[in-house]
C-alpha positions, 0 to 999 in steps of 0.5 A, spaced: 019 574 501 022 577 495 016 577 490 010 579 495 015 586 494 016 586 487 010 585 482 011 582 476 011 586 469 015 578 465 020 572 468 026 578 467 024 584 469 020 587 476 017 593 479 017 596 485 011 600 485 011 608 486 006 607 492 010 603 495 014 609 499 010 615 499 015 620 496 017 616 490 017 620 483 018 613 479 017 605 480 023 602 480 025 596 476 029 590 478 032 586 471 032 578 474 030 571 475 025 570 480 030 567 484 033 571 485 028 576 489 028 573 495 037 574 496 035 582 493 030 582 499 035 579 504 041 584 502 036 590 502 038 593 495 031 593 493 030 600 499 035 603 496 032 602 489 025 605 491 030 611 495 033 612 489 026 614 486 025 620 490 031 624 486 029 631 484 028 630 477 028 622 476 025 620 469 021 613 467 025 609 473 029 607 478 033 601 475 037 595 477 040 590 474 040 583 476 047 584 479 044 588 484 047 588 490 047 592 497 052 599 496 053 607 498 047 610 496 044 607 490 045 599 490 051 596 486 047 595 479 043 601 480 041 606 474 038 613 475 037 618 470 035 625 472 033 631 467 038 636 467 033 641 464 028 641 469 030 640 477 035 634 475 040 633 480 046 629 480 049 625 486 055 622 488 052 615 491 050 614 484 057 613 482 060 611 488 067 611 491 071 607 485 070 612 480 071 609 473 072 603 476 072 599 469 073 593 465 079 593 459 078 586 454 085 585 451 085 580 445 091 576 442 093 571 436 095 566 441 091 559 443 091 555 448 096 551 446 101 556 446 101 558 454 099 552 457 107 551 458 108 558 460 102 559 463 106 559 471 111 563 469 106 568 465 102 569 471 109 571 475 112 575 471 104 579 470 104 579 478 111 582 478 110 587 473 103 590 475 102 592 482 098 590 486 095 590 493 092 595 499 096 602 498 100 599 491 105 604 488 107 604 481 115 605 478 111 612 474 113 618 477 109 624 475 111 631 476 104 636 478 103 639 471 104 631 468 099 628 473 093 634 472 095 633 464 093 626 465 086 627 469 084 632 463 086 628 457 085 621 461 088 614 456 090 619 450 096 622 456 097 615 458 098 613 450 103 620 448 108 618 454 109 612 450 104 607 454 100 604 448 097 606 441 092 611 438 089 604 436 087 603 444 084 610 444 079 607 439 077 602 443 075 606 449 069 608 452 069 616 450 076 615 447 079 615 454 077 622 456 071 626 459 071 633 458 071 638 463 075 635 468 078 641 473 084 639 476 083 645 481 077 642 484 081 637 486 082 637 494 090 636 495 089 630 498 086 627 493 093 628 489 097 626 494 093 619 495 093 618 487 099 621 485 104 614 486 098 610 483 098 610 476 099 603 473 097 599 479 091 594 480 090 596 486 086 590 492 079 587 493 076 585 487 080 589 482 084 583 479 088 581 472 085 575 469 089 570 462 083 567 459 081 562 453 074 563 449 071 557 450 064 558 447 061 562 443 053 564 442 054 568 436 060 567 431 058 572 428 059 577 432 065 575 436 068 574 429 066 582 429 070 583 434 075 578 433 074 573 438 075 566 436 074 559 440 080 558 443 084 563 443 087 567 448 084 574 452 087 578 458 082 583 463 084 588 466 078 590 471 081 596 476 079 604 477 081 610 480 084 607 486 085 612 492 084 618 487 077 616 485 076 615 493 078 620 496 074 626 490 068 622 492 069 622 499 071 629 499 064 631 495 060 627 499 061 632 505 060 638 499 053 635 497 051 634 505 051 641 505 047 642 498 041 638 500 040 643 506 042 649 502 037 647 497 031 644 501 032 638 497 027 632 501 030 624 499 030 618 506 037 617 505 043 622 506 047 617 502 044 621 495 046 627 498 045 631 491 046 637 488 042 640 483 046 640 476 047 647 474 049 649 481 056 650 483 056 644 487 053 639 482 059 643 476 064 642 481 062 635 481 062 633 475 069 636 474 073 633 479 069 626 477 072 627 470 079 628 473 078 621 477 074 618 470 080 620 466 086 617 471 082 611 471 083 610 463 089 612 464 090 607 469 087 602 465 092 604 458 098 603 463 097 597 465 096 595 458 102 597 456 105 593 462 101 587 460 104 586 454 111 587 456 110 581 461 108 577 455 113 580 450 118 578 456 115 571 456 114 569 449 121 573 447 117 577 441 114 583 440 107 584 442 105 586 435 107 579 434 103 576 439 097 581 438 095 583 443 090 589 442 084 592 445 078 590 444 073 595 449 075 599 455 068 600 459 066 605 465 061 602 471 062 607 476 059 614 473 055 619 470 055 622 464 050 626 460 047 624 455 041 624 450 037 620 451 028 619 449 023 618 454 015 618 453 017 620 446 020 626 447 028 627 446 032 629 454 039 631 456 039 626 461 046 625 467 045 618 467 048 615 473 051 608 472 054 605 478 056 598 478 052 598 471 055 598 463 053 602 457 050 598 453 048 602 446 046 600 440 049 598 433 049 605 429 049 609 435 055 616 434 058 615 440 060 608 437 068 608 434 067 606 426 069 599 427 063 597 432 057 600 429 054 594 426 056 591 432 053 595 438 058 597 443 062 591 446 060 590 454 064 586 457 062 582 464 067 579 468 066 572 473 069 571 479 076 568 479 074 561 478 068 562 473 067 565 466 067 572 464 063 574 458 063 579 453 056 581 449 053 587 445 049 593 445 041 592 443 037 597 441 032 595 446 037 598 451 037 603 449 030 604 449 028 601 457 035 602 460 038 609 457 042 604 454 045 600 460 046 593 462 049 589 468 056 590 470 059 583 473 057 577 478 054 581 483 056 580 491 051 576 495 056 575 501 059 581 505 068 581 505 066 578 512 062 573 511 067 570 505 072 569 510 068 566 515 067 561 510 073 561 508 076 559 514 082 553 513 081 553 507 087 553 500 084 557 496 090 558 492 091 550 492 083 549 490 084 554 485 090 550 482 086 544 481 081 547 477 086 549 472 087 557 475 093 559 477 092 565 483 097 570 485 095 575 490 098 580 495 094 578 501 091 571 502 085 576 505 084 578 499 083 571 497 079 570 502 074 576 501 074 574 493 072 567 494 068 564 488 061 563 492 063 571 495 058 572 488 052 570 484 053 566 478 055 571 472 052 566 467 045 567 471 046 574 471 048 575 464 043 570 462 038 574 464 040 581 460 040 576 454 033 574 455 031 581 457 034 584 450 038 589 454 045 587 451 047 579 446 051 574 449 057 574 444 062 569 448 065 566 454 072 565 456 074 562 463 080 563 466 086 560 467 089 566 471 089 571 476 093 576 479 089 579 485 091 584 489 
């Protein structure tokens, strides 16, 4: 079924041709294995591709990555670009409801030999400090001047109230902090749901993972980024919680309005867009800052948080134990960026939902200590498979805006993992193969299942081949605390 809609271009990359709707300004194309057409055709991700394709202002194409599954708008997976020069719009589906939902890569000196013992109680004692869970609130209290000081300077806050070091700040994405953010074009009940959620995880796919490097593809590289093979690693995976949320819900409303106010013609009112020098795309734009930067913010908190829990573990300093960031990515936003197309240099709103940067080695937006490297882009499994950590190409950078994959991708709904999970022990099943599982909800557990999502070793596989992104290193997880 999938390959008579898709036409072949290599064995990883397909398109769907311009002509394929009537109205589509770019083909789209779809980075994966062939066998994995006839799932993105099922799920009907491949509609949202080609409807993505008649936004006003769309160059070279409309992306998705072997991740691709169905979403809000665009496909989780999905890539687009529009040229704010010209009648560029920007578009909250394209970013989605968990803003700067992102992924944290924390390294430490400790091996697995050192944790195998501590690893129950280490589990717990991560549980009990970071909360979890449905509507989850943490011991931060914010007044309103510190909360709209947290969306303006996002991770830097976090680290100048004593959660973390300047050292984190050069190991995320952007620094931590996107310009622009206006806590003013905030709605107030966006305030009230994000306020208490600094420093949570949240529920649903977020999650906290111990893991051991257990092969590495390029020892060269993961030296680099100093990674090793046996050692131990923490991710950190969550967003924007109820801020984001509910920024993305108040906007869409906005956006609905705009379509009709400027006569813009797209199949789905979930792209409701808005030209990007109008009040509305501005508005945007801003209030998305404040729900990126709470998300880094978020994100450092929690890092903090993790390295109390091992400092109470292993009764010595985190220093001791060095724990330090490697990278910190975004996978839900937009961001304006230069970028060259046909030969020609564009300032470009390059919306990445369910998608990670993938820039090059030399790029200036890369901190000093990975400019040989290209960026770290960290890719995580499901919680009974491996994560992987690769590298930015300069073939990303030309094909996909410098973009790759995001994680394992779904291909069961939240409800159809729990049919198949029906009875079943998830915490035990997990318990024998070596993964140890807290979670607030045994729903949770159902909803994230393992077979809930693709394989991410064939996801990766695929970026790897198709030059946008270098496999680095795997690790596998020992545990995870979900929400």
């Amino acid at each position: 079924m999938g390959s008579k809609i898709f036409k072949k271009i290599d064995d990883y990359r397909w398109m769907i041709p311009k002509d394929y709707k009537p109205g589509m300004r770019v083909p789209g194309i779809i980075y994966a294995k062939e066998k994995m057409l006839s799932k993105i055709a099922e799920d009907g991700a491949h509609e949202q591709v080609a409807n993505a394709a008649f936004l006003p202002g769309i160059v070279k194409a409309s992306l998705a990555m072997p991740d691709i599954h169905y979403g809000y708008g665009l496909p989780i997976g999905g890539v687009v670009a529009t040229d704010i020069n010209s009648d560029g719009v920007i578009t909250p589906g394209g970013v989605g409801f968990d803003i700067n939902c992102g992924v944290r890569l924390l390294k430490t000196d400790l091996e697995l030999e050192d944790v195998e013992d501590k690893l129950t109680e280490l589990v717990e004692a991560i549980f009990h400090t970071v909360p979890s869970g449905v509507g989850s609130e943490g011991d931060i209290s914010l007044t309103k001047q510190d909360f709209k000081r947290a969306c303006k300077k996002g991770a830097a806050w976090a680290v100048e109230a004593g959660f973390g070091t300047e050292e984190d700040l050069e190991r995320i994405e952007s620094q931590g902090s996107i310009q622009g953010a206006d806590p003013s074009l905030v709605s107030k009940k966006a305030y009230e749901r994000g306020k208490d959620q600094l420093g949570t995880l949240g529920s649903g796919n977020h999650f906290l993972e111990i893991q051991v490097v257990d092969h590495l593809f390029n020892p060269a590289l993961a030296e680099k980024l100093g990674l090793y093979k046996g050692q131990i690693t923490v991710m950190i995976h969550t967003g924007s919680r109820g801020f984001g949320h509910q920024i993305c819900t108040d906007y869409l409303k906005v956006m609905e309005a705009a379509v009709k106010k400027y006569g813009i013609k797209i199949p789905d009112r979930q792209l409701a867009c808005a030209p990007y020098d109008s009040k509305e795309g501005q508005d945007y734009l801003a209030a998305m800052a404040c729900a990126a930067n709470y998300a880094w913010a978020n994100r450092q908190i929690i890092t903090h948080l993790v390295r109390r829990a091992f400092e109470k573990v292993f009764g010595v300093s985190s220093q001791r134990l060095g724990i330090q960031t490697v990278y910190d990515v975004a996978h839900n936003i937009v961001k304006i960026e230069r970028h060259r197309v046909n030969g020609k240099e564009m300032l470009l709103a390059v919306h990445r939902k369910g998608a990670t940067r993938a820039f090059p080695p030399g790029h200036p937006e890369l901190p000093e200590i990975y400019r040989e490297t290209g960026q770290p882009v960290i890719i995580p499994g499901d919680m009974g498979r491996a994560s992987f950590v690769l590298c930015g190409t300069q073939q990303a950078m030309e094909e996909t805006f410098g973009s790759t994959c995001h994680g394992a991708g779904r291909i069961l709904s939240r409800n159809q993992a729990k049919k198949l999970a029906k009875g079943k022990d998830i915490v035990g099943e997990m318990e024998k193969r070596g993964i140890i599982v807290r979670s607030s909800s045994k729903r949770t557990l159902y909803e994230e299942i393992p077979e809930a999502y693709k394989d991410a070793s064939e996801v990766v596989d695929v970026v790897h081949k198709a030059g946008i992104a270098k496999l680095v290193a795997r690790m596998r997880p020992l545990g995870v605390v979900k929400g």
